[in-house]
C-alpha positions as CSV (number, residue, x, y, z in Angstrom):
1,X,76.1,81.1,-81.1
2,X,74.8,84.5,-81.5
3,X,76.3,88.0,-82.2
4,X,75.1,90.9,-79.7
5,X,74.8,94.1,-80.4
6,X,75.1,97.2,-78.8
7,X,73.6,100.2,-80.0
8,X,73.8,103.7,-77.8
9,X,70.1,105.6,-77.5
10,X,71.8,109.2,-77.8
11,X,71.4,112.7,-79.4
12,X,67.2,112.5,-80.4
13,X,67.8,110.2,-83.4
14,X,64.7,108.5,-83.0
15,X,64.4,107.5,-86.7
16,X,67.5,106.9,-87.0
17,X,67.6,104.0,-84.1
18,X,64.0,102.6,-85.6
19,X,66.1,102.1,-89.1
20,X,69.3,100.8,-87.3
21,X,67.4,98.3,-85.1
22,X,65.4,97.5,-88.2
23,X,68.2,95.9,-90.3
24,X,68.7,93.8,-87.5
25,X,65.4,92.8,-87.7
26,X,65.4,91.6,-91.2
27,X,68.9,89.5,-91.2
28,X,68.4,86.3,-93.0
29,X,69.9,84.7,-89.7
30,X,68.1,85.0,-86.1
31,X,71.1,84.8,-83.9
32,X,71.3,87.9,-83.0
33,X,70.2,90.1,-79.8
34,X,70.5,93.5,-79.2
35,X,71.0,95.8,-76.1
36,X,69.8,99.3,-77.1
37,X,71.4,101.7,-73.7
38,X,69.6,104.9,-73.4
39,X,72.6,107.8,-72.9
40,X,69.7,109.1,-70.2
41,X,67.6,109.5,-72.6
42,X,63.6,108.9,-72.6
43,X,62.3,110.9,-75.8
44,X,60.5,108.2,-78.1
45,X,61.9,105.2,-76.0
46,X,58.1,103.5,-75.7
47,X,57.4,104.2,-79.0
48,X,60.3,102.5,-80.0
49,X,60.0,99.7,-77.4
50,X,56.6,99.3,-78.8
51,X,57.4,98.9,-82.8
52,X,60.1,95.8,-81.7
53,X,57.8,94.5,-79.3
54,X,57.7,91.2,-80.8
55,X,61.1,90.8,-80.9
56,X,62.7,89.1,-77.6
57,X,66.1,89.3,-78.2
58,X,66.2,93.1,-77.7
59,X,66.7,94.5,-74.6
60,X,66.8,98.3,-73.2
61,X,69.0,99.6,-71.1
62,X,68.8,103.2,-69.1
63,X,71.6,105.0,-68.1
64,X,70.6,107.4,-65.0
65,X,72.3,110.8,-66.4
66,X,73.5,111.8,-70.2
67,X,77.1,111.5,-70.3
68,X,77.1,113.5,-73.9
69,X,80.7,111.4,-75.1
70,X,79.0,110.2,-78.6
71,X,77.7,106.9,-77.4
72,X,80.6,105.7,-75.9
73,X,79.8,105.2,-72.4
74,X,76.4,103.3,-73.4
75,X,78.4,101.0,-75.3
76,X,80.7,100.2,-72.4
77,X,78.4,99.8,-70.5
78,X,76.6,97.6,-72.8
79,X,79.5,95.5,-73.7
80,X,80.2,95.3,-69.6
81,X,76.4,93.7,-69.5
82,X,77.1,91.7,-72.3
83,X,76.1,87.6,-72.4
84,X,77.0,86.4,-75.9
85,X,80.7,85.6,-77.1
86,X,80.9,87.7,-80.0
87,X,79.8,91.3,-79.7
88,X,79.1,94.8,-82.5
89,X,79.4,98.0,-80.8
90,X,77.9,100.4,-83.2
91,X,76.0,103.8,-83.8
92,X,72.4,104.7,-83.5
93,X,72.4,105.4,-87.0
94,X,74.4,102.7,-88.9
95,X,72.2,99.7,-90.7
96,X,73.2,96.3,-92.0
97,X,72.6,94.4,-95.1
98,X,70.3,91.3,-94.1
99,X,73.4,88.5,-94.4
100,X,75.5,90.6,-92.2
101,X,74.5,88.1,-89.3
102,X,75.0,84.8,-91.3
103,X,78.5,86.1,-93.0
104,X,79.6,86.7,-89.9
105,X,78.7,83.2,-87.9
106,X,79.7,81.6,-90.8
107,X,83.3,83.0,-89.9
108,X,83.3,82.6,-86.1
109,X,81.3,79.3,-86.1
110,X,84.2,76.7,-84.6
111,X,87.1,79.2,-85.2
112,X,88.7,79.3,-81.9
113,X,91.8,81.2,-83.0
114,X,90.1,84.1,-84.4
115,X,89.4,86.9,-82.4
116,X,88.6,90.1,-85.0
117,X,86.0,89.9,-88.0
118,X,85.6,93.5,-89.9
119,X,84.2,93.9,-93.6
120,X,84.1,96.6,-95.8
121,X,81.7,99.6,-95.9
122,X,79.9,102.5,-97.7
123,X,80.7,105.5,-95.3
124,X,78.8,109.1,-95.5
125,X,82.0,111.3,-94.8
126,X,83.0,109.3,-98.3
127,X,80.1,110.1,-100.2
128,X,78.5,106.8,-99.7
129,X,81.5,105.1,-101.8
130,X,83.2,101.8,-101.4
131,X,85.4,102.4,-98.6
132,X,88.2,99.2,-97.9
133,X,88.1,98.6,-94.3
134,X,91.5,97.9,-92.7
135,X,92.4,96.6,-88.7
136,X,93.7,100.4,-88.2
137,X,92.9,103.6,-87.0
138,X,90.9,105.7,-89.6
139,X,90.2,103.1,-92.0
140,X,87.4,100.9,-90.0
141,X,84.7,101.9,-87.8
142,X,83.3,100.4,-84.6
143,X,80.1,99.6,-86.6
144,X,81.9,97.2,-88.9
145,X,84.5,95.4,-86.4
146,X,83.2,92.3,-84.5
147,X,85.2,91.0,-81.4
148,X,85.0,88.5,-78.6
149,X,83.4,89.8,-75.6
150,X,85.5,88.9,-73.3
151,X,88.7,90.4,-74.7
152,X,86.4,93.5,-75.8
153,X,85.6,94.2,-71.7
154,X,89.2,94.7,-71.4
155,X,89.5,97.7,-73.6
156,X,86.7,100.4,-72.7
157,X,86.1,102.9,-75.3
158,X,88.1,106.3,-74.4
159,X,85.2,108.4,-74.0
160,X,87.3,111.5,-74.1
161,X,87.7,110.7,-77.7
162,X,85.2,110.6,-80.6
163,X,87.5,108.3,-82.4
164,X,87.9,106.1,-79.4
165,X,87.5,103.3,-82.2
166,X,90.7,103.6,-83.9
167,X,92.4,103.8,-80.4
168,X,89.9,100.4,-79.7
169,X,91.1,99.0,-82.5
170,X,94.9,99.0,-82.2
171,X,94.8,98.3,-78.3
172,X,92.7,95.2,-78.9
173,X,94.6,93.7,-82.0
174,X,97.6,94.3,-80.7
175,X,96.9,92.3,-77.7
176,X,94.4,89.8,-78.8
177,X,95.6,89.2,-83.0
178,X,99.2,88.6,-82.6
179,X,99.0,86.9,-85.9
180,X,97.4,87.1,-89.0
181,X,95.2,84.0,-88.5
182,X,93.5,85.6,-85.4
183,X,91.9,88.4,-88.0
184,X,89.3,87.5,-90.4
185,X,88.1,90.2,-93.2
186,X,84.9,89.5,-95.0
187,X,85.5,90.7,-98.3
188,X,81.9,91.8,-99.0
189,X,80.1,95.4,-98.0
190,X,77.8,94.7,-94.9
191,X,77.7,97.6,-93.3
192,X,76.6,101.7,-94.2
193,X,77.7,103.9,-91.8
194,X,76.1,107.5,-91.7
């Protein structure tokens, strides 16, 4: 079982994607893959394609036009073109510590019940402090919440909103964890958002 991820090529943050995709490359556990969707976007794109080219379980993705709605309709789209169970829809400019991956399967692995996996965080609107992630709008991020694909394709992202996570968030656990046994927190930061 692997954990895909979906990361939205958007707003010139070339660097930024190079680190993000980098701290996938360095997990302590390989089951990951990654679909990197390009918001119409082509600056940099070989270059990057080039760095990771020894890595087969990335993928790119081009959207035709920029829709300009903070990465949101790359990751819906992602998550529609998604092929493994569990999927992270994240930013271009978010990293993970390298046992993100394992911490995580170590969770889902045989857990047919749950449904939602978040940890905590170090957040850059908080001064890079300890920030205790809850299941609720404005205290988690899209970054740090890992859900079952197929429940996740039936809540797209609002991408009138740039904190269509926290509406995610509450639509999908309040469908999908309609008890505490279907949500799993890893008490442990994996995740910097920036």
């Amino acid at each position: 079982m692997k954990i895909e991820f979906i990361f939205p090529h958007c707003n010139n943050r070339t660097y930024q994607l190079i680190s993000a995709i980098s701290s996938l490359c360095v997990q302590d556990d390989p089951n990951w893959t990654l679909n990197v969707v390009s918001d119409g976007e082509t600056k940099d794109i070989a270059t990057i394609q080039d760095i990771f080219k020894s890595f087969m379980n990335i993928r790119y993705t081009k959207l035709e036009k920029n829709y300009g709605d903070w990465g949101h309709t790359p990751r819906n789209v992602g998550v529609q073109m998604c092929e493994e169970e569990w999927v992270v829809m994240t930013g271009n400019d978010n990293y993970y510590v390298p046992h993100f991956v394992r911490k995580v399967r170590k969770e889902i692995i045989g857990n047919n019940e749950l449904n939602f996996v978040y940890c905590d965080m170090l957040h850059n609107g908080y001064e890079y402090k300890f920030f205790d992630c809850s299941p609720v709008t404005h205290r988690i991020d899209m970054g740090n919440m890992i859900t079952r694909t197929r429940l996740t394709k039936e809540h797209p992202l609002d991408v009138t909103k740039i904190d269509a996570d926290g509406f995610f968030v509450r639509e999908y656990t309040g469908r999908h964890c309609t008890n505490q046994s279907q949500i799993k927190k890893i008490d442990s930061v994996l995740y910097v958002h920036n």
